[in-house]
C-alpha positions, 0 to 999 in steps of 0.5 A: 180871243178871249171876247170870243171866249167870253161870248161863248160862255154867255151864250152857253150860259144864256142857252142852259138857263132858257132850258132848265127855265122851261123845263121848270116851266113845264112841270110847274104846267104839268103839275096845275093840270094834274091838279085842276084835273084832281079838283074837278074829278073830285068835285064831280064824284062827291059834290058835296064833300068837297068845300068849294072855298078850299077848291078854289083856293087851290087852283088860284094857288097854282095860278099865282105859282104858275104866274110867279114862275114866269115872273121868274123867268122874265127876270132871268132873261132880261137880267141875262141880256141887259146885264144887270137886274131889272127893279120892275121884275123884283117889284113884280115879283114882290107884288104877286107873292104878295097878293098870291100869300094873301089870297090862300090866307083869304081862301083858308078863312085866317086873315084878319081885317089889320092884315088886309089893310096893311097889304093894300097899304103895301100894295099901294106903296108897290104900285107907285114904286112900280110906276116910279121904276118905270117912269126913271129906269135907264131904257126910258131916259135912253129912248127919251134922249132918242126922241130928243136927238130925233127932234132936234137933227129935225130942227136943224134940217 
């Protein structure tokens, strides 16, 4: 009774996060397209008032938000159905906030050349640690002794 029980909850609990994820979603889409429509209207009326630099760092802003959401997102479902906390989501993560915080200081003119190389030395080290992740992570090492069970009940046969 209670495995029955505690497969209701996870259910529940798996249904509200997808819901209220969406949901997020949703308005995260909803408030980009009022402001890209914003940018564009203004830009269209009073060409010359508008500093295209700013504009396009506005709407690269909402791309990496838009991005960060379903990084977000994909990390909750899989957290949800492996039971556990992906390290590939958490580095994904780290590296778009990252390259979204840089990009807005680029866009608004205050990054200075040291803070630059140190995000590309901390990108560096992300990517390889991304890599790593990959290469080591418990779905990889159960897929690869798959692929050994598989060949080896070959052999035999």
């Amino acid at each position: 009774m209670s495995e029955r029980l505690n497969r209701l909850a996870y259910r529940f609990l798996d249904a509200t996060v997808h819901i209220v994820m969406i949901l997020i979603l949703v308005i995260t889409l909803f408030i980009f397209s009022i402001g890209v429509y914003d940018i564009v209207r203004t830009f269209l009326t009073n060409p010359y008032q508008v500093r295209f630099r700013m504009t396009f760092g506005l709407i690269v802003e909402c791309v990496f938000d838009v991005l960060l959401l379903l990084e977000v997102y994909q990390s909750v479902l899989e957290t949800l159905s492996h039971r556990r906390v992906p390290l590939r989501y958490v580095v994904d993560i780290t590296i778009i906030m990252i390259l979204r915080e840089t990009f807005l200081k680029y866009y608004q003119g205050v990054i200075q050349p040291v803070e630059l190389l140190s995000v590309t030395v901390m990108l560096t080290v992300l990517v390889v640690s991304r890599v790593v992740v990959l290469k080591y992570s418990p779905d990889y090492f159960e897929a690869h002794f798959k692929e050994i069970r598989g060949q080896e009940r070959e052999v035999e046969r």
